[in-house]
C-alpha positions as CSV (number, residue, x, y, z in Angstrom):
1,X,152.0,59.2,118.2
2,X,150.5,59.1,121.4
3,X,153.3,56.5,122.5
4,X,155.9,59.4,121.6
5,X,154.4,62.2,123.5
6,X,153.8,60.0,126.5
7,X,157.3,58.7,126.5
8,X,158.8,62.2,125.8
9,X,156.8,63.4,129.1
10,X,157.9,60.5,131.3
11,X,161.4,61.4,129.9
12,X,161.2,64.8,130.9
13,X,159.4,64.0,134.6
14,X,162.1,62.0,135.3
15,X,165.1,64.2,134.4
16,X,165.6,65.1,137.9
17,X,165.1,62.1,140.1
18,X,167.8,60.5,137.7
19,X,170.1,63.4,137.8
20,X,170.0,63.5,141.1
21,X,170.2,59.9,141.9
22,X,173.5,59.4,139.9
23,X,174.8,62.5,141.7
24,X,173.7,60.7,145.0
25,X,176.4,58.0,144.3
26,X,179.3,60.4,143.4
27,X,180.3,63.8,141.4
28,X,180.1,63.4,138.1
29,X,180.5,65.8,134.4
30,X,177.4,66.0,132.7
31,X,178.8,63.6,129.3
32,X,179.1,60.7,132.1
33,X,175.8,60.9,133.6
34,X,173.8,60.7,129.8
35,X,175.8,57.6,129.3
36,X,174.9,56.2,132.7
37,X,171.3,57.1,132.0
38,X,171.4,55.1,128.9
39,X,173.2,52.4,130.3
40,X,171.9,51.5,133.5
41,X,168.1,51.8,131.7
42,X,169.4,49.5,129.1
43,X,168.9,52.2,126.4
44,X,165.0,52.8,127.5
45,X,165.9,56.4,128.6
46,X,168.3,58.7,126.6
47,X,169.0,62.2,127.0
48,X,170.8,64.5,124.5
49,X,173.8,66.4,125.9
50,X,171.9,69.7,124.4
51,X,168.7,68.3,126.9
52,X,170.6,67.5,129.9
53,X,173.0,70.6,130.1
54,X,169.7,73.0,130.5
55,X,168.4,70.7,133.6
56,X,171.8,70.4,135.1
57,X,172.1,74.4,134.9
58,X,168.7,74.5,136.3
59,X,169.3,72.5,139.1
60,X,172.5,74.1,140.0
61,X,170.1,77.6,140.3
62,X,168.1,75.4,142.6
63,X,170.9,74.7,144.5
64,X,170.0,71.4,144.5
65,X,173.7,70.4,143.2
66,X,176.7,72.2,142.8
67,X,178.9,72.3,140.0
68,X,182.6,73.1,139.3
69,X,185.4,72.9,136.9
70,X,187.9,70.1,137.0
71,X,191.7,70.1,134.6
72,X,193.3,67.1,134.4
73,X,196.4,66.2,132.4
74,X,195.9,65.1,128.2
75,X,191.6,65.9,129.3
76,X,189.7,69.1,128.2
77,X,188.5,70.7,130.9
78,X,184.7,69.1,132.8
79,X,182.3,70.5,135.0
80,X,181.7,68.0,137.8
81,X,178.6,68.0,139.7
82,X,177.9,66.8,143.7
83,X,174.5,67.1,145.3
84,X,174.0,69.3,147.8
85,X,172.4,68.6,151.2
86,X,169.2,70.4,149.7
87,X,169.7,67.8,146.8
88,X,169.4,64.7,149.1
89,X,166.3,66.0,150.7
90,X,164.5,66.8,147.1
91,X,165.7,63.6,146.0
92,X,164.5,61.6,148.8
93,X,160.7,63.1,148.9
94,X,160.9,62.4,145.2
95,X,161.9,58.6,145.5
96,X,159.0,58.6,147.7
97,X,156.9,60.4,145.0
98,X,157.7,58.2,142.3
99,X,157.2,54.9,144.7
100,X,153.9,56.1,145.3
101,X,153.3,57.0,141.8
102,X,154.3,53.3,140.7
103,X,152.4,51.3,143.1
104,X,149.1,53.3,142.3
105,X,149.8,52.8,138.4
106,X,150.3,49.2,139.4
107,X,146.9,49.0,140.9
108,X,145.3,50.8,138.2
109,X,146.7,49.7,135.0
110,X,148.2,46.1,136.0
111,X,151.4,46.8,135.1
112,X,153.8,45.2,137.3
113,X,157.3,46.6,137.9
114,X,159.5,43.4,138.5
């Protein structure tokens, strides 16, 4: 139980920083970056379309990225979103955050991040 509600916080503390890093690389629809979560964290982290849509709209009201609609031919429409310049900077001085975070866990708790 206690695994569970500490996993389901680290989840939701993290939302951003991954959001935003994906974003960082190139626009993308919301569908693409749940997959990439999953993937690239080997299946570790998974978000819900119904749970990433809500931080995606609220980080569009942040203006930290910016969304819009893209048609393409035999596709249903997709809302593709960039980072804005206010993005980079958030998601910079939270890479930092998290770094910090890691390294003082590290020293703490033992656990090693290889």
């Amino acid at each position: 139980m206690a695994a569970s509600f500490l996993e389901r916080e680290l989840k939701r503390g993290s939302a951003e920083i991954l959001i935003l890093a994906l974003l960082a690389e190139r626009p993308r629809h919301g569908y693409e970056i749940g997959r990439l979560i999953d993937e690239r964290s080997r299946g570790a982290i998974t978000f819900h379309v119904a749970s990433l849509y809500p931080t995606l709209y609220r980080l569009e009201d942040k203006n930290l990225i910016e969304g819009r609609w893209v048609e393409r031919a035999g596709q249903r429409r997709r809302r593709y979103y960039k980072l804005t310049t206010a993005g980079r900077r958030v998601l910079a001085r939270q890479r930092s955050v998290w770094q910090s975070f890691i390294v003082a866990l590290d020293r703490v708790a033992g656990i090693s991040h290889a």
